[in-house]
C-alpha positions in Angstrom: 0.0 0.0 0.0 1.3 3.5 -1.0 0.2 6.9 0.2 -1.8 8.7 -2.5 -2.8 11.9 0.0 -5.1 12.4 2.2 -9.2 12.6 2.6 -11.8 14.9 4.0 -11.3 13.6 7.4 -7.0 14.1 7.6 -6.5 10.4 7.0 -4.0 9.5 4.3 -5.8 8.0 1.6 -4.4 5.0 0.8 -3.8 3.2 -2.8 -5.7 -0.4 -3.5 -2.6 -2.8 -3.7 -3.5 -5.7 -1.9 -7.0 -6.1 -1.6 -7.0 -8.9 1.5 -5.0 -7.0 3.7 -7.4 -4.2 3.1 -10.0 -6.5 4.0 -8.6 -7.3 7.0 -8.1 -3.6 7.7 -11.8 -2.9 7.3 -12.8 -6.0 9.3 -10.3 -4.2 11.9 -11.8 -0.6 12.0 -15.7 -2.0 12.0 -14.7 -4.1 15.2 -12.8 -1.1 16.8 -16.0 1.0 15.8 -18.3 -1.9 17.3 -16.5 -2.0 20.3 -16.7 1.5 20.8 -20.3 1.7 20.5 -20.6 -1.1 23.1 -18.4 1.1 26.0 -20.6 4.2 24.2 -24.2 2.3 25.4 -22.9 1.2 28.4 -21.8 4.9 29.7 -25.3 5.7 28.3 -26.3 3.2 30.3 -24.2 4.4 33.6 -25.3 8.2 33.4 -28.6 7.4 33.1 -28.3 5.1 36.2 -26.6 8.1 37.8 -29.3 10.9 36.9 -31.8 8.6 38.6 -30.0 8.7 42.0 -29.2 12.4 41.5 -33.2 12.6 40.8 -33.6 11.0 44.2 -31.4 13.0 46.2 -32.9 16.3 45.1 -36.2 15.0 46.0 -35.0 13.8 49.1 -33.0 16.8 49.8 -36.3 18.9 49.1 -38.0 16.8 51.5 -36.1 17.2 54.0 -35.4 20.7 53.3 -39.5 21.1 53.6 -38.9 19.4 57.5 -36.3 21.2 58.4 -38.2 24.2 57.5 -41.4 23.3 59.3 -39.1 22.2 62.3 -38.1 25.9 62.3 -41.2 27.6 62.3 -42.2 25.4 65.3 -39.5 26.3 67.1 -40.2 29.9 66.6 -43.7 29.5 67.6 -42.5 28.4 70.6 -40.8 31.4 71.9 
């Protein structure tokens, strides 16, 4: 394979001279893409999980947050 320039994307284009180790480079690049969109859905996967607990701390913080505010104005009643 010889270097012919390069694409769109900054990759050096390269020039068909054996046609089975370009096969095998394809074969290569579509695993390396699979496998990256297998980590990609499962940090999808992880954030979501993530923003559900952050969901429940804020609505337990705001619950609590409602308590300790009617706590207060108890207390202040008191005096």
């Amino acid at each position: 394979m010889s270097f012919i320039g390069t694409n769109s994307w900054g990759e050096p284009e390269l020039q068909s001279g054996d046609i089975v180790k370009d096969a095998i480079r394809k074969e290569q690049v579509l695993k390396e893409i699979s496998a990256a969109q297998d980590d990609l859905r499962a940090l999808v996967s992880r954030v979501q999980a993530v923003q559900g607990d952050v969901d429940k701390l804020t609505s337990d913080n705001a619950t609590l947050q409602m308590y300790i505010d009617n706590l207060t104005m108890q207390m202040a009643k008191r005096k």
